[in-house]
Gaussian input, Z-matrix of N, CA and C with variables (Angstrom, degrees):
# hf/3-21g

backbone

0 1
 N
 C     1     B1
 C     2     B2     1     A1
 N     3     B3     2     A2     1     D1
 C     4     B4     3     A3     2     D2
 C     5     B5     4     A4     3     D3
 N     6     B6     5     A5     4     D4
 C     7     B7     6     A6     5     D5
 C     8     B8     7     A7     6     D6
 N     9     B9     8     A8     7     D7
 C    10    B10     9     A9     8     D8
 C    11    B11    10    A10     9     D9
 N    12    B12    11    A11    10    D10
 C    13    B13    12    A12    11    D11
 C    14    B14    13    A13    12    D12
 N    15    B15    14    A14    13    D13
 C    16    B16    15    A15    14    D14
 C    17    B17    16    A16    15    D15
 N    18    B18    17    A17    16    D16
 C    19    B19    18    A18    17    D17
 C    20    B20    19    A19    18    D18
 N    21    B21    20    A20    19    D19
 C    22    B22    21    A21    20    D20
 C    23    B23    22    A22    21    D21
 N    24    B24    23    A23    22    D22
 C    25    B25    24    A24    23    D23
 C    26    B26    25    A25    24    D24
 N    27    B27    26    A26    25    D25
 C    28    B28    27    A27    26    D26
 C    29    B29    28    A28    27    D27
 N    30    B30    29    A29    28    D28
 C    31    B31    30    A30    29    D29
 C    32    B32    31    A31    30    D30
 N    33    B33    32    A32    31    D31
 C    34    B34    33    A33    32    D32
 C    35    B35    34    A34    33    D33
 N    36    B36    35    A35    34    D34
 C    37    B37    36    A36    35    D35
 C    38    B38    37    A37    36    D36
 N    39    B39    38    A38    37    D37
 C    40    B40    39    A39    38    D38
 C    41    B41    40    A40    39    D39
 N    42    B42    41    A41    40    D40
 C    43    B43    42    A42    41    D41
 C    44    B44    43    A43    42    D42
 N    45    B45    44    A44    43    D43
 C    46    B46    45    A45    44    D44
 C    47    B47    46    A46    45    D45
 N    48    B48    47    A47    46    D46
 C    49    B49    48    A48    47    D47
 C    50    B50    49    A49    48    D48
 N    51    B51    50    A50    49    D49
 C    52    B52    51    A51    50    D50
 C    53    B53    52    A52    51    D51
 N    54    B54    53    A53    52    D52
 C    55    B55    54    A54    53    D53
 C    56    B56    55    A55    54    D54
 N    57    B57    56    A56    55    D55
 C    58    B58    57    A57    56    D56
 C    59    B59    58    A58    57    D57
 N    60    B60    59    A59    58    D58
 C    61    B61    60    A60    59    D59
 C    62    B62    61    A61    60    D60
 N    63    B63    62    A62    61    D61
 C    64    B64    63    A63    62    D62
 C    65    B65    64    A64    63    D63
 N    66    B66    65    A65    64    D64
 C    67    B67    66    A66    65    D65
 C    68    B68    67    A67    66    D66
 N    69    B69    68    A68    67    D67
 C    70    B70    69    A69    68    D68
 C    71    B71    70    A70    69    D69
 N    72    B72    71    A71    70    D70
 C    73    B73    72    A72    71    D71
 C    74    B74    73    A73    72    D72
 N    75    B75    74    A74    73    D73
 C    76    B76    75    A75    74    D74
 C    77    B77    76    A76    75    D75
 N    78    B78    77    A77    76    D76
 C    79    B79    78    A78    77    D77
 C    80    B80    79    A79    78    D78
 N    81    B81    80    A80    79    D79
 C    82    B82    81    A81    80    D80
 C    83    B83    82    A82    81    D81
 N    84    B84    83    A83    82    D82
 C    85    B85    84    A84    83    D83
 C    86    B86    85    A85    84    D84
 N    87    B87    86    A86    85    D85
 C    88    B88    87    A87    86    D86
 C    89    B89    88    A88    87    D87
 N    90    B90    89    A89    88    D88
 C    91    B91    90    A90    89    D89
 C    92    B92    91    A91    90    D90

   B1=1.4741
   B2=1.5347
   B3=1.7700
   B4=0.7496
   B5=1.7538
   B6=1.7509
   B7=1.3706
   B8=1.4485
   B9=1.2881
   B10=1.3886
   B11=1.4458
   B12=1.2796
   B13=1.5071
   B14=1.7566
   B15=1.3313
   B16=1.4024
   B17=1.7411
   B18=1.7987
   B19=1.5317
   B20=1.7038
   B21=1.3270
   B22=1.2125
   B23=1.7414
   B24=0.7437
   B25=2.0071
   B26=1.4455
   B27=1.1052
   B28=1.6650
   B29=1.6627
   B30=1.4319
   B31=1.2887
   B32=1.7560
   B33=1.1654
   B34=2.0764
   B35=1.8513
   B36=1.2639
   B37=1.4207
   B38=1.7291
   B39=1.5419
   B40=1.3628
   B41=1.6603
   B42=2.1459
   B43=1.5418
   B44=1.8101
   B45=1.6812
   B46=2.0049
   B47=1.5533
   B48=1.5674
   B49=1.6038
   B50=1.2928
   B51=1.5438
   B52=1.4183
   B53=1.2743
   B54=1.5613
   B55=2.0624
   B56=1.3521
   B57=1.3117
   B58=1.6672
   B59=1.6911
   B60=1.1925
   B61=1.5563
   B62=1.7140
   B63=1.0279
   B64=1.5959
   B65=1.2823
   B66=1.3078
   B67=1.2427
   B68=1.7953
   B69=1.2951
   B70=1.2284
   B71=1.8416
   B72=1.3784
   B73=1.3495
   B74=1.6334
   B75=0.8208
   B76=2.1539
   B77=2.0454
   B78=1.2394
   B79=1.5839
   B80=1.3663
   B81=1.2110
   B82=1.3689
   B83=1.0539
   B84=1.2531
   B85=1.0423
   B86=1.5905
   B87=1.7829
   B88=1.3283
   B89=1.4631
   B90=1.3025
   B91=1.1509
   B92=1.0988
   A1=109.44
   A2=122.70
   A3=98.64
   A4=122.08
   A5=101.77
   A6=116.89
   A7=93.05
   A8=127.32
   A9=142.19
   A10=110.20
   A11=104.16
   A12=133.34
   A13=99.61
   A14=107.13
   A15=123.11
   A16=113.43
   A17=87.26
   A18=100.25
   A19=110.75
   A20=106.79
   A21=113.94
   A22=105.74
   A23=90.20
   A24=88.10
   A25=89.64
   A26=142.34
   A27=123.87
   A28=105.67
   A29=122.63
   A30=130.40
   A31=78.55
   A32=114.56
   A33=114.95
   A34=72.47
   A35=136.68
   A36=132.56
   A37=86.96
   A38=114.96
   A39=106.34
   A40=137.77
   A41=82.59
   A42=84.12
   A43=117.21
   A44=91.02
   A45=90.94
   A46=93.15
   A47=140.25
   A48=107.75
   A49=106.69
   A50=132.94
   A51=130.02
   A52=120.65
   A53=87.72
   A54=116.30
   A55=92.12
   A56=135.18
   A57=147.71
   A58=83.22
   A59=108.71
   A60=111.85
   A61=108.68
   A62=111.30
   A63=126.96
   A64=93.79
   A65=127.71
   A66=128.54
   A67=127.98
   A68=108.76
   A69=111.88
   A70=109.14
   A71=106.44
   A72=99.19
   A73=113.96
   A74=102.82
   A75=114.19
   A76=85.02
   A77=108.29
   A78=109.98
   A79=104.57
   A80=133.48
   A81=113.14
   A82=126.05
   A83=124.16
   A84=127.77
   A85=120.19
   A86=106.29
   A87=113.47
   A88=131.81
   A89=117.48
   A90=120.04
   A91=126.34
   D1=-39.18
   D2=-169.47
   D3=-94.19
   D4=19.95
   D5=-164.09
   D6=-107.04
   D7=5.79
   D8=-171.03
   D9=-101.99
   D10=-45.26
   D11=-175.68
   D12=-67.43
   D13=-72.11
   D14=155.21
   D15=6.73
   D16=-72.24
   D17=-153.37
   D18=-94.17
   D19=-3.44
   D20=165.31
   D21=-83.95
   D22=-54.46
   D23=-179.08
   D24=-61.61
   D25=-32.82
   D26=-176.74
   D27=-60.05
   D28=-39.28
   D29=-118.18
   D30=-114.40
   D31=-13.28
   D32=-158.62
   D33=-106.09
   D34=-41.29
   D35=-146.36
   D36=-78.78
   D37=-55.33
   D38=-179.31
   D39=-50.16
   D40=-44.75
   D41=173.31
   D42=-53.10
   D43=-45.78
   D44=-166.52
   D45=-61.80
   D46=-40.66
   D47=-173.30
   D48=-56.10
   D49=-49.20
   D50=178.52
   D51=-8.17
   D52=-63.71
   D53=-161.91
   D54=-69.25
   D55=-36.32
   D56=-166.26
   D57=-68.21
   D58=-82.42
   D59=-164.85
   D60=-36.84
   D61=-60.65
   D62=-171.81
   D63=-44.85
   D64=-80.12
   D65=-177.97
   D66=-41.66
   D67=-20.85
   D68=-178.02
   D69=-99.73
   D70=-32.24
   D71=157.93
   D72=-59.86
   D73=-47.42
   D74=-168.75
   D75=-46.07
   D76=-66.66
   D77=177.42
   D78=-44.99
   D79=-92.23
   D80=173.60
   D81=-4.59
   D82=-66.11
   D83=-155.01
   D84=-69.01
   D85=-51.84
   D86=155.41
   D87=-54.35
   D88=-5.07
   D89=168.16
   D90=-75.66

């Protein structure tokens, strides 16, 4: 359970850098 727990908080940390990245290219980009 708690290696479950683990890999969900791994898996939410990656998606939000994703959304981080995306968004900071999009700025770039509009710049």
């Amino acid at each position: 359970l708690h290696i479950l727990a683990s890999g969900s908080k791994y898996n939410l940390n990656t998606h939000t850098a994703t959304v981080f990245d995306s968004d900071l290219v999009t700025q770039t980009f509009n710049k």
